[in-house]
C-alpha positions as CSV (number, residue, x, y, z in Angstrom):
1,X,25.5,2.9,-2.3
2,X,26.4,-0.7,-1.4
3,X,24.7,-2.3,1.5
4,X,28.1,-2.5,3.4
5,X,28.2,1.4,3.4
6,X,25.4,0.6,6.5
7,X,26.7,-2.4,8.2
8,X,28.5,-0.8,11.1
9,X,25.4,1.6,12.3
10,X,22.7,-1.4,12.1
11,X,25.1,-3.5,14.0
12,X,25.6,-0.8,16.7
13,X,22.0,0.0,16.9
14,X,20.9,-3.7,17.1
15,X,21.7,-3.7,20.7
16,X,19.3,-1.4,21.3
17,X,16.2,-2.0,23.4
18,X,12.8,-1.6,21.8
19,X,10.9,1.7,22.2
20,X,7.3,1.1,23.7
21,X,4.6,1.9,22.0
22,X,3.6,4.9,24.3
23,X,7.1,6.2,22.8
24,X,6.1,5.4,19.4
25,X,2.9,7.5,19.9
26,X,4.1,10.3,21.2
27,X,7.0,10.9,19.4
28,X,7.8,11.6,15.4
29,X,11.6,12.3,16.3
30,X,14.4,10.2,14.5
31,X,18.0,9.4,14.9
32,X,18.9,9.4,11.2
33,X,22.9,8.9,10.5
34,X,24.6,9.1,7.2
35,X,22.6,11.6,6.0
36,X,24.1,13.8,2.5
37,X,23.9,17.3,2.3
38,X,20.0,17.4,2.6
39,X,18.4,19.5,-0.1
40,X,15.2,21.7,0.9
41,X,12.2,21.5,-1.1
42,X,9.4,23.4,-0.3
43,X,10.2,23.3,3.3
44,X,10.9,19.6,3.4
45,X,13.8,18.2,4.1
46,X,14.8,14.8,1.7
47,X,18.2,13.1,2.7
48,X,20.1,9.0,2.5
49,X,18.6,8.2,6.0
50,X,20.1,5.2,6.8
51,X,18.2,4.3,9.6
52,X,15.8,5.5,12.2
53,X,15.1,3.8,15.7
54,X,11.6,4.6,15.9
55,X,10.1,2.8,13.1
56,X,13.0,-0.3,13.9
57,X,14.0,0.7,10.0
58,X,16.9,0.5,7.9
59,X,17.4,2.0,4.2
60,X,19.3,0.8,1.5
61,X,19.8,3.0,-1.8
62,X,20.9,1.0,-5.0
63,X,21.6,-2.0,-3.0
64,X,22.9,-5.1,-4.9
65,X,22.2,-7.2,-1.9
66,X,19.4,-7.8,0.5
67,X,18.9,-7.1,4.0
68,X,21.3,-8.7,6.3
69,X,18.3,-10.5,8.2
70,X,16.5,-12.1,5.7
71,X,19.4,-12.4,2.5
72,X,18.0,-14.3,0.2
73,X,14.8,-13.3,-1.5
74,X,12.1,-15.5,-2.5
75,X,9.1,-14.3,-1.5
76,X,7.5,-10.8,-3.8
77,X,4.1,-9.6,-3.7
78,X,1.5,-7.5,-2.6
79,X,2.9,-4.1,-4.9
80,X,1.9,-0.7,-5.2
81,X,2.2,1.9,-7.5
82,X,2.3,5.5,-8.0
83,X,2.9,8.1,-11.0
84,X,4.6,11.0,-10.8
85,X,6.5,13.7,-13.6
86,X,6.8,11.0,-16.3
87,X,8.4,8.4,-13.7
88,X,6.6,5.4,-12.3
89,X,7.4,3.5,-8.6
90,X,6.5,0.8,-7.4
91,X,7.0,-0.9,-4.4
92,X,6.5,-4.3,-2.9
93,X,7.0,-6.9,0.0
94,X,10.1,-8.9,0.1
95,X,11.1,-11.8,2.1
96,X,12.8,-15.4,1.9
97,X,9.7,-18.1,2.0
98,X,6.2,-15.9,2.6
99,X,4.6,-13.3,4.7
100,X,6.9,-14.2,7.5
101,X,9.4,-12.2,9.9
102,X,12.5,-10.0,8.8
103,X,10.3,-9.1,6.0
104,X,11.4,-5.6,3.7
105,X,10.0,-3.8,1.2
106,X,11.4,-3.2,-2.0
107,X,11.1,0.4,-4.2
108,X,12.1,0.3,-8.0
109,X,11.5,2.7,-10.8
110,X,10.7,3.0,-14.3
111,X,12.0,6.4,-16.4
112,X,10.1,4.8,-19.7
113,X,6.7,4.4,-18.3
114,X,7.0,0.7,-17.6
115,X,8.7,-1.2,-20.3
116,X,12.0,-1.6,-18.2
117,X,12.6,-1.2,-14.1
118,X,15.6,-0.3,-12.5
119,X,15.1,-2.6,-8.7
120,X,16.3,-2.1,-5.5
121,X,16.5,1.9,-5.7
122,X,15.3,1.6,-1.9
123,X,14.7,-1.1,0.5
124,X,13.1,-0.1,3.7
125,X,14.3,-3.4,6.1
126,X,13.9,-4.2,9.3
127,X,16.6,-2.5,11.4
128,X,15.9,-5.3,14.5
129,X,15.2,-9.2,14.1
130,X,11.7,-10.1,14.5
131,X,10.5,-7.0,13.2
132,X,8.2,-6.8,10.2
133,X,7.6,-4.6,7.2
134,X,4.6,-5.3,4.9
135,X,1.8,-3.5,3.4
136,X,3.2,-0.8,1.8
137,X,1.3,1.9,-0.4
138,X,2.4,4.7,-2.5
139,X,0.6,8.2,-2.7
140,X,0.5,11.7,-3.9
141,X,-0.9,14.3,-1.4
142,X,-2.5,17.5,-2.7
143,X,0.9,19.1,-3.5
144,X,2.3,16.2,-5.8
145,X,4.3,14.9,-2.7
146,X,5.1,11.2,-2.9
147,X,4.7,9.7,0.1
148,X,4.9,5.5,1.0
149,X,3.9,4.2,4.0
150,X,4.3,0.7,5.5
151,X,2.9,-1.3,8.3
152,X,5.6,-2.4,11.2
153,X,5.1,-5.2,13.5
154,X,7.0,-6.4,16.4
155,X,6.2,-10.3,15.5
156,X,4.3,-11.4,12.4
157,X,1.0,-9.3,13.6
158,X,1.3,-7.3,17.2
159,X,-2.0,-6.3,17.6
160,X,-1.0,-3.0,15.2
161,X,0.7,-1.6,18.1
162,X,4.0,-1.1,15.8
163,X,1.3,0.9,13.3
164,X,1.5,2.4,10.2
165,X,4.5,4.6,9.6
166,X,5.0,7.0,5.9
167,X,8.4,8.7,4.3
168,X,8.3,10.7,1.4
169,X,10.3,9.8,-2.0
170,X,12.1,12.5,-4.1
171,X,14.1,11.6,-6.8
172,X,16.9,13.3,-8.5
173,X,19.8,12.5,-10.9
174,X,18.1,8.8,-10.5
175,X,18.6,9.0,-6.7
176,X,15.9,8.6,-4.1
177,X,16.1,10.5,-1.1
178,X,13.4,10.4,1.8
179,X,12.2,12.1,4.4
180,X,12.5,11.1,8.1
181,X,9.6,8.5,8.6
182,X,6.5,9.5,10.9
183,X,4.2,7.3,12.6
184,X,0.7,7.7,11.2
185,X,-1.3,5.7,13.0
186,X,-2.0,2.0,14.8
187,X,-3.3,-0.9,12.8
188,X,-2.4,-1.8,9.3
189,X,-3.1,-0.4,5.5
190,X,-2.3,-1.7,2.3
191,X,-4.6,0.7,-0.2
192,X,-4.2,4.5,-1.3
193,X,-5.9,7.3,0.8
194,X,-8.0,9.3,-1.4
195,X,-8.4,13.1,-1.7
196,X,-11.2,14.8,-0.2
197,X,-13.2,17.5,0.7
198,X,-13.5,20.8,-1.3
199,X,-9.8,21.8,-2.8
200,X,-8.6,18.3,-1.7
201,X,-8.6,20.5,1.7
202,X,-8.2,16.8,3.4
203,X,-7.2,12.8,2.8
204,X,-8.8,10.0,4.1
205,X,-6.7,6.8,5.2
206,X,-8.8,3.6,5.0
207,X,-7.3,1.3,8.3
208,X,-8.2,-1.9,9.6
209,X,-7.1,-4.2,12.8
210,X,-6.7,-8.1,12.1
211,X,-9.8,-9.8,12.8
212,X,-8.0,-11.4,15.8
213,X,-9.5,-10.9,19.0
214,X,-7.3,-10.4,22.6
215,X,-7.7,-14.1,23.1
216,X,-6.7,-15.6,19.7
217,X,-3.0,-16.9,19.8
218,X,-1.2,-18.7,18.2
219,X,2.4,-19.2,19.0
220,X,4.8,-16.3,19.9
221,X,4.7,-14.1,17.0
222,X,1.0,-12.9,16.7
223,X,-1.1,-10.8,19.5
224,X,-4.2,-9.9,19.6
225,X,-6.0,-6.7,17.6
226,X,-5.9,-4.2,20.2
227,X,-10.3,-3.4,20.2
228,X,-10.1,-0.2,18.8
229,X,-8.6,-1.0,16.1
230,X,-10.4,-4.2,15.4
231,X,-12.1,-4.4,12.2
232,X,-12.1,-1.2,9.4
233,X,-12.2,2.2,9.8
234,X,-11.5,5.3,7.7
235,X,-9.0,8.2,9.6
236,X,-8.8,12.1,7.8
237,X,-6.0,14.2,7.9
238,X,-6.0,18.0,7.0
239,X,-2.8,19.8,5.7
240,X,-0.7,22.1,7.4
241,X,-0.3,24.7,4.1
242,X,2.4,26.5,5.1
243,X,5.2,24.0,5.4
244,X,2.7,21.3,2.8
245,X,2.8,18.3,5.0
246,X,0.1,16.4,5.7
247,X,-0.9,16.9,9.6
248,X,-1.4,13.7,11.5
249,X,-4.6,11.8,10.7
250,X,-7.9,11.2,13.3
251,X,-10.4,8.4,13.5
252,X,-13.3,9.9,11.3
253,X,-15.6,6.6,11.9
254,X,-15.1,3.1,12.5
255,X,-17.2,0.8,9.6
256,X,-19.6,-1.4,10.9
257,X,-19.5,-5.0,9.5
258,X,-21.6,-7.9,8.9
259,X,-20.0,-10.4,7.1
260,X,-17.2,-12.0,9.1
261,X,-13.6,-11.2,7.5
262,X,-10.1,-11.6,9.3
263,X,-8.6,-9.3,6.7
264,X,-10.8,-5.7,5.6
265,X,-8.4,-4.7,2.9
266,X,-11.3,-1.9,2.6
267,X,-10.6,1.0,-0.4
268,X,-12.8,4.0,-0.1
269,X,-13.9,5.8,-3.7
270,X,-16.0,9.2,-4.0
271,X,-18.6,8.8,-5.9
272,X,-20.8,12.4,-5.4
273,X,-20.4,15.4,-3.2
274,X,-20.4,13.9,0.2
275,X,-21.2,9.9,-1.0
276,X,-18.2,7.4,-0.6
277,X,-18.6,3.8,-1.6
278,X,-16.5,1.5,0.5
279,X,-15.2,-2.0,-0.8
280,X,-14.1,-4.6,1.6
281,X,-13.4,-8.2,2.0
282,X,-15.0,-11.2,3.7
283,X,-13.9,-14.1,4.4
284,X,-15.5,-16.3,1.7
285,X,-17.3,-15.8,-1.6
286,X,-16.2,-12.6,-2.5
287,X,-16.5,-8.7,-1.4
288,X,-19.3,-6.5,0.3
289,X,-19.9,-2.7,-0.3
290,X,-21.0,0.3,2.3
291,X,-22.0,3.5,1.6
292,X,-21.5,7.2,3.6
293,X,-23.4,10.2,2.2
294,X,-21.8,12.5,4.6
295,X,-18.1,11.9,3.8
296,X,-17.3,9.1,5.5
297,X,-18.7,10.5,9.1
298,X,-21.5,7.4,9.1
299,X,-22.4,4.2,7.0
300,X,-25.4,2.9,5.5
301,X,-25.0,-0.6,6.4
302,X,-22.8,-3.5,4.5
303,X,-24.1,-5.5,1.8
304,X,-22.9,-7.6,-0.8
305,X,-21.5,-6.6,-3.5
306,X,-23.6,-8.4,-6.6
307,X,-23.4,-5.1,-9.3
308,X,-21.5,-7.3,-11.3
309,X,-23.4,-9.1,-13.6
310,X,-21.2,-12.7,-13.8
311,X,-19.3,-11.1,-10.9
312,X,-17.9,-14.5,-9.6
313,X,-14.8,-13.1,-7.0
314,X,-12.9,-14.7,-4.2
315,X,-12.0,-13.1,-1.1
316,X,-8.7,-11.4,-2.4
317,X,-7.8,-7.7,-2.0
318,X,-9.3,-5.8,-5.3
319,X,-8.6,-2.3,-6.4
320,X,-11.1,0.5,-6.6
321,X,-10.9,4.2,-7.7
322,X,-12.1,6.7,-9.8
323,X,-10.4,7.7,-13.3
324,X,-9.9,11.6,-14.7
325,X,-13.2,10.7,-16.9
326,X,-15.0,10.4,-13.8
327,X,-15.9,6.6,-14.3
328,X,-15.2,4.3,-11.9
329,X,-12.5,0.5,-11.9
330,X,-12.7,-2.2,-10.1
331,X,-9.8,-4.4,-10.8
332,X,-10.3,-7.7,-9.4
333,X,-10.2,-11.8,-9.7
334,X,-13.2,-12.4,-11.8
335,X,-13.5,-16.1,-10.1
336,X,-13.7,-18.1,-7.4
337,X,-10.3,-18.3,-6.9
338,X,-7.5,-15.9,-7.1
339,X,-7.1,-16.3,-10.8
340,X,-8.8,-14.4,-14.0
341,X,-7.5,-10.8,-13.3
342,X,-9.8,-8.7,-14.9
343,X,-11.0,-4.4,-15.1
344,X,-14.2,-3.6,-15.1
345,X,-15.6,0.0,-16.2
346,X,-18.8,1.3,-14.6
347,X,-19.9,5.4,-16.1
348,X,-22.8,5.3,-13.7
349,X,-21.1,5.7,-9.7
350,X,-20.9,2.2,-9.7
351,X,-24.7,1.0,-10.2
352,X,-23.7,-1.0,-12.9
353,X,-19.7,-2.5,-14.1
354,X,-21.6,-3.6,-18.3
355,X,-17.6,-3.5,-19.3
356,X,-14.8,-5.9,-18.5
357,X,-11.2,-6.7,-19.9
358,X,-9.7,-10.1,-19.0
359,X,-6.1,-8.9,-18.3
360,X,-4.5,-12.3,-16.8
361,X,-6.0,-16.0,-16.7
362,X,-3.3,-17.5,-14.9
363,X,-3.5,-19.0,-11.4
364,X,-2.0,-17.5,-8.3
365,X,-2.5,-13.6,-9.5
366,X,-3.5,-11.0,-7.3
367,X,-3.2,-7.7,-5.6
368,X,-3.8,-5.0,-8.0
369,X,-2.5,-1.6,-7.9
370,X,-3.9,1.2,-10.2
371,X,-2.5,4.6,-11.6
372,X,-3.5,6.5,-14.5
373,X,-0.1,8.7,-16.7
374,X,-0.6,12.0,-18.3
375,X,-1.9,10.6,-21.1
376,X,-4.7,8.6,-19.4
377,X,-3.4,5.0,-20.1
378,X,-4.7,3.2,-17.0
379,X,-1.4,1.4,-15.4
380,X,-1.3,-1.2,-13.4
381,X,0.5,-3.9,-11.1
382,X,0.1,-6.9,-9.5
383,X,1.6,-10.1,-8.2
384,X,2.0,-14.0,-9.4
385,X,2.8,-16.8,-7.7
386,X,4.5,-15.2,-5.0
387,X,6.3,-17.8,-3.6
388,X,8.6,-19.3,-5.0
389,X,8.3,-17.5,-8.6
390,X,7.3,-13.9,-6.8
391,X,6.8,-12.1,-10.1
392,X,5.6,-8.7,-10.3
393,X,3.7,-7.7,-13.0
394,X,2.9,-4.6,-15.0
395,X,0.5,-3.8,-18.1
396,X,-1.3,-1.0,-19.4
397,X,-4.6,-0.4,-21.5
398,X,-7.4,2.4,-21.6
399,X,-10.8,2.5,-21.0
400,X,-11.2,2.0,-24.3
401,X,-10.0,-1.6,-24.2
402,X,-12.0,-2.0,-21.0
403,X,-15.0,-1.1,-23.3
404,X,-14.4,-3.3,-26.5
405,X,-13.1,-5.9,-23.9
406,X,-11.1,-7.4,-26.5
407,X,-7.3,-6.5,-26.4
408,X,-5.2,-8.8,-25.2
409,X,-2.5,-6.1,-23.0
410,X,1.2,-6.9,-23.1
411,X,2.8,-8.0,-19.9
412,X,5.8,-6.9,-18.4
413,X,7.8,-8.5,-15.9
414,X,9.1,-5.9,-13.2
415,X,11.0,-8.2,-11.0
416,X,10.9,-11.6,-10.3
417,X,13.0,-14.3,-8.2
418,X,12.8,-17.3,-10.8
């Protein structure tokens, strides 16, 4: 459907006041129009929501054009990735000149596991000027659901008092069809949740405020974190089983830190019955670890993270998680500066990383995103030069190549705006 199709209801509903954010709190309900004979899966409810008031969202399906706010795209990074029934998604920022206002997200697909994309199957844009979407992550829950979620601001950062809201994805006959988004939480997240517990009985959502204290301005558009949700923390969730949804998530611990950083990015991995490593930013030379042996209830204490023998790293966002062997990835920028995209392989809960497979020298790379197919091929995205090239990238390789560190993997282009 054509982006026109949605004109007339944005434009009526742009008049609209804001919610507050007690509203936003409190309530999950939506005021979803245009909505196609919905069908029912597993007790959930998938329909062409074209916008809901809540989350201040619009959705466009197979759009040609970009949202009416923010028209002209120049901006793409910061992607995430999920794999599902032979089908890849991945989804990404959007905008005109950077991280800036009017931002959208972009959702594309790929039905040959990743050698071509189909774009723009779904845009999730801002249904209100001034608003903000950014940060989005893709995710199965324990029943293969796919779900994305996205951080909303009112403003370029509002203190995460817009928070974190998720829709699921279903997609048929090349269609995607969502469910009515639902406010998770405040703050902002830009990495998976992880299974836990015994039976995946539970998922934990790793979320962090801006290091921006109530005092720290700077011009109309950014607020101060709100104090509880300054700095990291890790939120749990159990499932409601009958109707398989995930039941809204509560603050599990907050993560002390040492190291200043403005920007956590934190990931969470299991790495034993009960232990969690946690992997976070700082704000210069590189990344710090923590460590819970009780499932993420307390920490250990920060350190930093030297396990990498030549482990030279910038403060960038990496990607951590654990592979079906068991052995644990880090995919990060092997240097001082966000270049040198490279996988390292540790089979020994993370003590030591011996392997490493250069996947991109170029400047400007970062971001990366990590699923493994059926097969076991390790797949992955991440961003270049994101303004004013905004390429997104995809490759794949194994641990294998990880371990003979060799290969060279082929690159793939998944969008791009020059």
């Amino acid at each position: 459907m054509k982006f026109f199709f949605y004109c007339l209801p944005i434009v009526l509903l742009s008049t609209y006041l804001f919610c507050s954010c007690d509203e936003q709190n409190n309530s999950n309900s939506t005021n979803p129009t245009g909505v196609s004979k919905p069908p029912i899966l597993d007790s959930i409810v998938y329909s062409k929501i074209a916008f809901d008031t809540i989350s201040k969202t619009s959705f466009l399906y197979n759009s040609s054009v970009y949202p009416i706010l923010n028209p002209i795209k120049g901006y793409q990074g910061v992607p995430t990735l999920v794999h599902k029934d032979g089908v890849l998604f991945a989804a990404w920022d959007g905008g005109n000149h950077g991280e800036e206002l009017n931002q959208y997200i972009i959702v594309s697909t790929s039905l040959d596991m990743g050698n071509t994309w189909e774009e723009n199957k779904l845009i999730i844009a801002p249904l209100k000027d001034s608003i903000r979407h950014f940060d989005s992550s893709l995710w199965l829950d324990k029943f293969k659901n796919i779900h994305l979620s996205w951080t909303m601001s009112k403003g370029m950062w509002d203190g995460g008092r817009g928070g974190i809201y998720e829709t699921m994805l279903h997609l048929e006959d090349n269609n995607i069809t969502i469910t009515p988004p639902r406010r998770l939480f405040a703050g902002a997240m830009c990495v998976r949740p992880i299974q836990s517990g015994l039976d995946n009985s539970s998922m934990l959502f790793p979320v962090y405020g801006y290091g921006i204290g109530q005092g720290w301005s700077s011009g109309q558009f950014f607020y101060g974190t709100l104090p509880e949700i300054l700095g990291p923390s890790l939120y749990s969730a159990t499932y409601d089983e009958k109707n398989k949804r995930i039941n809204n998530p509560v603050l599990l611990s907050r993560i002390p830190r040492i190291y200043p950083s403005t920007f956590d990015e934190h990931s969470v991995v299991s790495i034993g019955k009960d232990s969690l490593l946690c992997l976070l930013r700082k704000n210069i030379d590189g990344l710090c670890t923590n460590l819970s042996v009780n499932n993420g209830k307390t920490w250990q204490g920060e350190q930093k993270f030297k396990q990498l023998e030549g482990g030279i790293m910038c403060s960038s966002r990496p990607y951590i998680g654990k592979l079906k062997s068991g052995n644990l990835l880090i995919v990060f920028n092997n240097s001082s500066q966000r270049e040198k995209m490279t996988a390292f392989l540790s089979k020994d809960k993370g003590k030591t990383w011996p392997y490493k497979l250069l996947i991109d020298e170029r400047r400007t790379v970062s971001y990366p995103s990590v699923v493994q197919n059926d097969i076991g091929e390790i797949c992955l995205v991440y961003d270049y030069n994101r303004y004013p090239n905004g390429r997104i990238m995809f490759t794949k390789f194994t641990e294998e190549d990880i371990i003979e560190g060799t290969k060279k993997p082929e690159l793939v282009i998944i969008s791009m705006v020059k």
